[in-house]
C-alpha positions as CSV (number, residue, x, y, z in Angstrom):
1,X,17.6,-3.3,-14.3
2,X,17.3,0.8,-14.5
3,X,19.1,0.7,-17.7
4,X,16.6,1.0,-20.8
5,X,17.5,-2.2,-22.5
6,X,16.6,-4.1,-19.5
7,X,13.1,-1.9,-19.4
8,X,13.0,-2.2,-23.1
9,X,13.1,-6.3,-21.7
10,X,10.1,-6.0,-18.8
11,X,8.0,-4.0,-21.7
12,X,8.4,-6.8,-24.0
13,X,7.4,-9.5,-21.3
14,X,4.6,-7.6,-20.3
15,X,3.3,-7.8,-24.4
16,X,3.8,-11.5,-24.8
17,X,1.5,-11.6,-21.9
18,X,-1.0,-9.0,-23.6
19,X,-0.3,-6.7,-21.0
20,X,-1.2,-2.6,-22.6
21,X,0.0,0.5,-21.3
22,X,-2.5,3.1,-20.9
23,X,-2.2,6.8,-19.8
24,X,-6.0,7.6,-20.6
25,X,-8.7,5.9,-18.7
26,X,-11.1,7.0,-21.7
27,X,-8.6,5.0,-23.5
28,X,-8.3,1.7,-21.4
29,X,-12.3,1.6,-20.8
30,X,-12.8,1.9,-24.2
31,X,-10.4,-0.7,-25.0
32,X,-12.0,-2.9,-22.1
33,X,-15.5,-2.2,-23.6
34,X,-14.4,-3.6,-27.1
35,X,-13.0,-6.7,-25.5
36,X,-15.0,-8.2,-22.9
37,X,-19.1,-8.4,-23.0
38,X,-21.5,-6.9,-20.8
39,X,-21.9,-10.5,-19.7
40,X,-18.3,-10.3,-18.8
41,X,-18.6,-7.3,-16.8
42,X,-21.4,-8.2,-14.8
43,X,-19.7,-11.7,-13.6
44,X,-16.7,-9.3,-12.9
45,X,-18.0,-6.7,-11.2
46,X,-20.0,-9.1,-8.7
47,X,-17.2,-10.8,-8.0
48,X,-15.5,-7.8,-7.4
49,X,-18.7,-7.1,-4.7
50,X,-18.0,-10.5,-3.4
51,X,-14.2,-10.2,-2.8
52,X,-14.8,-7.3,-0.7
53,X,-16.2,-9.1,1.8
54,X,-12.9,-10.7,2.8
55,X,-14.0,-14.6,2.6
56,X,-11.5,-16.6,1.8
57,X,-13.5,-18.6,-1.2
58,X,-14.5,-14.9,-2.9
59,X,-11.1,-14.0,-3.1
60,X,-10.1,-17.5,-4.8
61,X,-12.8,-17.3,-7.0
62,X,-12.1,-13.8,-8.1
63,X,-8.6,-14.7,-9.6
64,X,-9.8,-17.7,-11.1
65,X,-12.4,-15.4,-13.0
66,X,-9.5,-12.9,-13.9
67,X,-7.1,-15.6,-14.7
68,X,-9.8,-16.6,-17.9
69,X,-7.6,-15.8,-21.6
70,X,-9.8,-12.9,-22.7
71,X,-10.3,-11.2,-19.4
72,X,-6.8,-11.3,-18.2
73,X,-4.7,-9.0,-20.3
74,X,-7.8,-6.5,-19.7
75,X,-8.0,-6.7,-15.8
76,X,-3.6,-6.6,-15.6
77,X,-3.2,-4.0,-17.8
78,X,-4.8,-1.9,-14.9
79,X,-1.6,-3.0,-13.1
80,X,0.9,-2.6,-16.0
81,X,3.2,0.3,-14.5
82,X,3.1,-1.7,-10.9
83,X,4.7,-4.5,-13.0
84,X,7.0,-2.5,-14.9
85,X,8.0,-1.0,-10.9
86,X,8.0,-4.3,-8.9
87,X,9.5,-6.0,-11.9
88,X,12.5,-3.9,-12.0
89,X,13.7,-3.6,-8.7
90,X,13.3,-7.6,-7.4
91,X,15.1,-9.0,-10.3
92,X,18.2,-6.9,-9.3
93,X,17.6,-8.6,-6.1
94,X,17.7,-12.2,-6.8
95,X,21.1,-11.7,-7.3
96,X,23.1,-15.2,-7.4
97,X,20.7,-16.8,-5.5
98,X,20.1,-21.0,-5.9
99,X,16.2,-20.7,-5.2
100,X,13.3,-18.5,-5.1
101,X,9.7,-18.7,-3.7
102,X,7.5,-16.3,-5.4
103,X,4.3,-16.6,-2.9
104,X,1.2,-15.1,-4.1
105,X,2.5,-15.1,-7.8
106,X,-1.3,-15.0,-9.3
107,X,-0.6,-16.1,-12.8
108,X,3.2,-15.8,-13.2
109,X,3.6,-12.3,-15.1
110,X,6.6,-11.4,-13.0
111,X,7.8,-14.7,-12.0
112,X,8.5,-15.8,-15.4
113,X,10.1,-12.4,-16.4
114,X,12.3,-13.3,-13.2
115,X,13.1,-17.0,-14.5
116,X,14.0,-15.8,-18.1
117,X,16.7,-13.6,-16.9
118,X,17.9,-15.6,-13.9
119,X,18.6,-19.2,-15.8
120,X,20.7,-20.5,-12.6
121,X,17.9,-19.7,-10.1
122,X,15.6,-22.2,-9.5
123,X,12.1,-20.5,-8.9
124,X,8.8,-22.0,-7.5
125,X,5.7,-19.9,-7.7
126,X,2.7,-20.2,-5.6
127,X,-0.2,-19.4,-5.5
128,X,-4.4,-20.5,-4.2
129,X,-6.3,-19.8,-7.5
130,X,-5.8,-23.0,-9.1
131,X,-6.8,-21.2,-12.7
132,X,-4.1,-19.3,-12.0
133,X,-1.7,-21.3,-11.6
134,X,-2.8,-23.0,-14.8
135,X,-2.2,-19.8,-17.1
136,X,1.3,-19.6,-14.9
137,X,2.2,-23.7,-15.6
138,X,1.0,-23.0,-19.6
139,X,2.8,-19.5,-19.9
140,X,6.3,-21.1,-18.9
141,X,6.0,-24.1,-21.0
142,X,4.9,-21.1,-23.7
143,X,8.6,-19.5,-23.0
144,X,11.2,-22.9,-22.7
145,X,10.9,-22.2,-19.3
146,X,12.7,-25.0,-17.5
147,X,13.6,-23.1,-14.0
148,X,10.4,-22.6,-12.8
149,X,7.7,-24.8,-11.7
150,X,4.0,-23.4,-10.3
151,X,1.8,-25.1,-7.8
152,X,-1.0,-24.6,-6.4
153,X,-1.0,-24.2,-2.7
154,X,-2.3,-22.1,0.7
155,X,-0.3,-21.3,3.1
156,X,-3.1,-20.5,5.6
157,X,-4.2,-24.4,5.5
158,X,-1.2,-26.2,4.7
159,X,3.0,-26.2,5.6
160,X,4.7,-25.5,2.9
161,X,8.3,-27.5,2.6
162,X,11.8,-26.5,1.0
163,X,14.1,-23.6,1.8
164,X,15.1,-20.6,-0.6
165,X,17.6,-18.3,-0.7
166,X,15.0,-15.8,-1.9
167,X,11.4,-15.3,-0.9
168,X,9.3,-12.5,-3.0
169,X,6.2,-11.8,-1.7
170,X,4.3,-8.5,-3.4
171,X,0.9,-7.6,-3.1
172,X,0.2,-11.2,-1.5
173,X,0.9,-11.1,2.6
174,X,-1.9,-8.3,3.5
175,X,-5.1,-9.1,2.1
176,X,-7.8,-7.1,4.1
177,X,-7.1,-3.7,2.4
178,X,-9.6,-1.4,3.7
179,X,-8.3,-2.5,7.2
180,X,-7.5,1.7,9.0
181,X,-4.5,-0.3,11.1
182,X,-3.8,0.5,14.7
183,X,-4.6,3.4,16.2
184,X,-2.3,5.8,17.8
185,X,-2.1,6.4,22.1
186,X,-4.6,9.3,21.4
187,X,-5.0,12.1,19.0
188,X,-2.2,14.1,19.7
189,X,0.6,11.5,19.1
190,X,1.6,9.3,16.4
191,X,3.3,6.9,18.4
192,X,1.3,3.2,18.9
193,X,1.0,1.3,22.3
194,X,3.2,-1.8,22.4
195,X,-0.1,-3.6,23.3
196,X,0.4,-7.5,22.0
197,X,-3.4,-7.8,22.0
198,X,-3.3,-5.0,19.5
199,X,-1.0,-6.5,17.7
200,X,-2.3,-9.9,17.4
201,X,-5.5,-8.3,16.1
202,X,-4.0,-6.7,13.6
203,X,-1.8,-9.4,12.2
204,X,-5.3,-11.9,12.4
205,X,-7.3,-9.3,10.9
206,X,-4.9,-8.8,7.7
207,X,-4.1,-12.7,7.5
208,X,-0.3,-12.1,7.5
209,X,0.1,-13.9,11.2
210,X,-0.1,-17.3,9.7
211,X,1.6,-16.7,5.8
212,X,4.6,-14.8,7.5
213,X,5.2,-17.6,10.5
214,X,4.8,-20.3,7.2
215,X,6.9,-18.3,5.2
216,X,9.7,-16.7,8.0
217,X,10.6,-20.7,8.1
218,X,12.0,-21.0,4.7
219,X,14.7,-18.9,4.7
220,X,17.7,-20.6,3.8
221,X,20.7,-19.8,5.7
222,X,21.3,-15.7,4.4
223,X,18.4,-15.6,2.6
224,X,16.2,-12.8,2.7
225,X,12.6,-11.9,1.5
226,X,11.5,-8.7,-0.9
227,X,7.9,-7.2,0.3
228,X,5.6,-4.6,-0.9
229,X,2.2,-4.8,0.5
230,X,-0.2,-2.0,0.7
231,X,0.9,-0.4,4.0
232,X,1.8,3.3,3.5
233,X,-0.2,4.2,6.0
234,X,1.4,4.9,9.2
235,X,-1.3,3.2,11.1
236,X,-0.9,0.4,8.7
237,X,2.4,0.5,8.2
238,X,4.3,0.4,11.8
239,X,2.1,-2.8,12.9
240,X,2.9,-4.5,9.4
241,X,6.9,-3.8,10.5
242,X,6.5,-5.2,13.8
243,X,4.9,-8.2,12.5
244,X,8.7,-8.7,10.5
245,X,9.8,-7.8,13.5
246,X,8.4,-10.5,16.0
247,X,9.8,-13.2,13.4
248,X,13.2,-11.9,13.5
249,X,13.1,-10.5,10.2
250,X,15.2,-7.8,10.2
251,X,15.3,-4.5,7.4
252,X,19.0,-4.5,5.5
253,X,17.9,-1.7,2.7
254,X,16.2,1.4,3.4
255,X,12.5,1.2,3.0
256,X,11.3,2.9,-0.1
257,X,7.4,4.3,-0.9
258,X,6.7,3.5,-4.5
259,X,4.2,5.6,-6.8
260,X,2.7,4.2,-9.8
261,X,-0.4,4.8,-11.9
262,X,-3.3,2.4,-12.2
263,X,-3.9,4.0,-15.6
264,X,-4.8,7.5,-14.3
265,X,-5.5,6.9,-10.8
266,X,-2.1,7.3,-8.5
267,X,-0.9,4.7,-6.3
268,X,1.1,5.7,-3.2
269,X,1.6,2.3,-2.3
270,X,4.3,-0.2,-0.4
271,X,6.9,0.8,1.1
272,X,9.6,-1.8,-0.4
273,X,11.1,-3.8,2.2
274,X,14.3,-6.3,1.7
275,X,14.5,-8.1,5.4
276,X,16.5,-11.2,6.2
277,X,17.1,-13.3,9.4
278,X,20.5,-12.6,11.4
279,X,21.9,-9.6,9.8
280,X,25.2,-8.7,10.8
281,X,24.2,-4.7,10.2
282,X,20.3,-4.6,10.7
283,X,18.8,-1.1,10.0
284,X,16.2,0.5,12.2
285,X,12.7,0.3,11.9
286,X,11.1,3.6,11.6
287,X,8.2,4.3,13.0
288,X,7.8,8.4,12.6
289,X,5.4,9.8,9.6
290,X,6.8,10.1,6.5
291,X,8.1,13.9,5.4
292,X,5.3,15.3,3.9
293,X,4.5,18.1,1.4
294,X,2.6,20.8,4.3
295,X,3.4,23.8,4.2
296,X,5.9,24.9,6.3
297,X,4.5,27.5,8.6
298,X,5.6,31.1,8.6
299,X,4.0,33.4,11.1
300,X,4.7,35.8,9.3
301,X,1.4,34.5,6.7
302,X,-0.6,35.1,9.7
303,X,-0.6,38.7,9.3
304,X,-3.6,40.2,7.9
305,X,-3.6,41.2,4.5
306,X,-6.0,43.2,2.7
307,X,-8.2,40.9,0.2
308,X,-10.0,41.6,-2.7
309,X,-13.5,40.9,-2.0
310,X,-14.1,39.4,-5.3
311,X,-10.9,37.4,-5.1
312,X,-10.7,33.4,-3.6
313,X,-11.3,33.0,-0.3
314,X,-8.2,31.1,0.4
315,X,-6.8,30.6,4.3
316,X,-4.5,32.5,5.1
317,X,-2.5,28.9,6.2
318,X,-4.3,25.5,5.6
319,X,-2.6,22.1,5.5
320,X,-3.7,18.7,5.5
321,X,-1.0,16.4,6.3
322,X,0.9,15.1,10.1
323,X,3.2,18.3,9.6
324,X,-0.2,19.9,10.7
325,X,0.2,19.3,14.6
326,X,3.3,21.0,14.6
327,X,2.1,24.0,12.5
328,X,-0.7,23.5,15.7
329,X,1.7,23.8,18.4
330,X,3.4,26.4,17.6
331,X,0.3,29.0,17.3
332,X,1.0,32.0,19.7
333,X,-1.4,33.0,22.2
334,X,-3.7,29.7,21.1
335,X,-7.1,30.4,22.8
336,X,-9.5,27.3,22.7
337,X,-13.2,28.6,22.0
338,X,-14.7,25.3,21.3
339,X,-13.7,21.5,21.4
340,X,-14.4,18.2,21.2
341,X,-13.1,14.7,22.0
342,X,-15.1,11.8,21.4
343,X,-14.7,8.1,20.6
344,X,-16.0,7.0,16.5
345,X,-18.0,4.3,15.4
346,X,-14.2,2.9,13.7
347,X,-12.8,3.1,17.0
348,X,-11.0,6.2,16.4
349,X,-10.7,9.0,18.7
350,X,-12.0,12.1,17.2
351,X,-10.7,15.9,18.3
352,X,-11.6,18.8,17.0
353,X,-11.3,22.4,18.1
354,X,-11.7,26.1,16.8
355,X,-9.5,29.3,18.4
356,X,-8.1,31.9,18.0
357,X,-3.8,32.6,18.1
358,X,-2.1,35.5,16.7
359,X,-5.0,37.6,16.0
360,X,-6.7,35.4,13.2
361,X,-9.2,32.5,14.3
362,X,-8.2,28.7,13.4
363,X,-9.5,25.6,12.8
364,X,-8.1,22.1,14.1
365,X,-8.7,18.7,13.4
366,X,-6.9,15.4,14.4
367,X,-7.5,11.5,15.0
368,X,-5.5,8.6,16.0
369,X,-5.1,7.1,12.5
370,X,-2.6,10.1,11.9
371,X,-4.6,12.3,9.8
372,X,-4.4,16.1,11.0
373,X,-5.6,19.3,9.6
374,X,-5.4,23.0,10.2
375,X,-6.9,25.9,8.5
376,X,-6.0,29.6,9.9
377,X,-8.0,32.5,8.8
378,X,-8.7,36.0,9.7
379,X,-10.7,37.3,12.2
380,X,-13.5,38.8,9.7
381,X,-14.2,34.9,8.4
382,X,-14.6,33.3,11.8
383,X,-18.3,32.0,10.6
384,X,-16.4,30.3,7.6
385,X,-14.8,28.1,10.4
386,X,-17.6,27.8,12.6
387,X,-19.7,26.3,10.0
388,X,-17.0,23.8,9.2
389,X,-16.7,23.2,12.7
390,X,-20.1,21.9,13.1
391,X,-19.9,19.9,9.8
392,X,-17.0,18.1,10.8
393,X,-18.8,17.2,13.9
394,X,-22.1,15.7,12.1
395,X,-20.1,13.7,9.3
């Protein structure tokens, strides 16, 4: 599926559906402008308001509204290059298998490029928006489609019946998006409690306790399941594993963060997970933060180095990312001036601190949903720090 005939294929899909790349968001908004009315927008954008709020009957009624003819090439060419990056690694996946269960599959985009190029697999999509699985049943008769069938059903109310040899769920298991996860022990660790009530919280907050117990049952016998949710997040992401975990699904490819443009806005999204039941060579799950890009610290940048006082008033060291804390604990001499600990109105626990270490005064920050920062500077720019102290503090 890397080869460019087969993305030559995925492009031409995504067309027949309507689907438009974009690069420009100029572009795409003036494309969307030209297509849909203001009435269109307004009914969209509520819905949009509506959806946030997590009830169930929003969300349905969101995908109905985007699953109308002349709104949904707009609205999913937003999503063209996840398409294009989902697309082409599950198909490699299906692989030889008998049946397929693509849950959440919206209005079919990728299941029916799936069917068309996997003629011996039998595929069922599924999916709660009943509009959408309309456009899905009308698309496949559209393309001779005999291998797939759409229906519409929810997991969360009914038992689902059958057993696959391939389960697909992207974008469909984790529906409360904004959710920060679970937090760490405390701010100067990323490792999480095993605390079942945590846990358990977690998996009822998302919705994925119930869909993965419905869907964990389907596996036929070697059958495993291809997910990418929106859990990149540490804090998201190590609950989310041990939610496979618990059901004995087990991780038999390395996990793999995918980026991808929502036209100009970057998505650091997934990672990509193939898991199956019983594997005779399981991987582990990883629970550490991901390498990042922080700069790796050199004391030697500490040293103070004449400026030009019309010149940027850049720190001497700054980074944003978990790397951070170790960049922290190694500081010489580390003298504490001020502090604080406290608890957030999120529930996460807050520490900040300024010091001084080698000579030049610092700046540290850190919370228990695994974001860290510090910013070195020297001496001579202390009030700099102290001013960003305090405004850390009142945000």
């Amino acid at each position: 599926m890397n080869s460019s005939g087969s993305l030559d294929q995925l492009h031409a899909h995504l067309a027949h559906w309507g689907l438009r790349s974009f690069s420009s968001d100029g572009d795409y908004f003036a494309w969307q402008r030209a297509t849909l009315s203001a009435a269109d927008l307004s009914r969209l954008h509520a819905q949009v308001e509506r959806k946030r709020s997590g009830d169930r009957q929003d969300e349905i009624a969101f995908y109905d509204l985007t699953a109308e003819p002349h709104i949904l090439p707009v609205l999913y060419s937003q999503r063209y290059e996840y398409f294009r990056e989902i697309g082409g690694r599950v198909l490699p996946r299906i692989g030889a298998a008998t049946t397929a269960l693509d849950y959440g599959c919206g209005v079919g985009i990728l299941t029916t490029f799936y069917a068309r190029h996997c003629p011996e697999t039998q595929f069922v999509g599924i999916d709660r928006s009943s509009r959408s699985i309309t456009v899905a049943q009308s698309k496949a008769h559209e393309l001779g489609l005999t291998n797939v069938r759409f229906e519409c059903r929810d997991v969360e109310v009914e038992v689902l019946r059958g057993s696959y040899d391939r389960i697909i769920a992207t974008h469909a298991l984790v529906q409360a998006e904004q959710d920060p996860g679970m937090p760490s022990r405390d701010w100067t660790t990323f490792e999480r409690a095993h605390d079942e009530r945590q846990q358990a919280a977690f998996e009822q907050r998302t919705g994925i306790d119930v869909r993965l117990d419905r869907l964990s049952e389907m596996f036929s016998p070697g059958g495993c399941m291809v997910i990418f949710e929106k859990t990149r997040q540490l804090a998201r992401r190590v609950p989310f594993q041990r939610a496979l975990a618990r059901r004995g699904l087990q991780l038999i490819e390395p996990p793999e963060p995918i980026r991808y443009r929502l036209v100009e806005e970057v998505a650091d999204d997934g990672p990509f997970y193939v898991v199956q039941k019983e594997s005779a060579h399981p991987l582990t799950w990883n629970e550490a933060p991901e390498p990042d890009e922080g700069l790796p610290f050199n004391r030697a940048i500490l040293r103070s180095v004449p400026r030009d006082p019309q010149g940027p008033n850049i720190p001497l060291y700054e980074n944003h990312w978990p790397s951070a804390q170790r960049a922290w604990e190694s500081l010489a001499d580390r003298l504490v001036q001020q502090e604080e600990t406290r608890r957030e109105s999120d529930g996460r626990q807050l520490h900040v601190e300024l010091g001084s270490a080698e000579g030049q005064v610092y700046l540290y920050c850190a919370n228990t949903f695994d974001q860290r920062q510090l910013i070195v500077v020297e001496s001579s720019r202390r009030a700099e720090l102290d001013s960003y102290y305090r405004e850390i503090l009142s945000s």
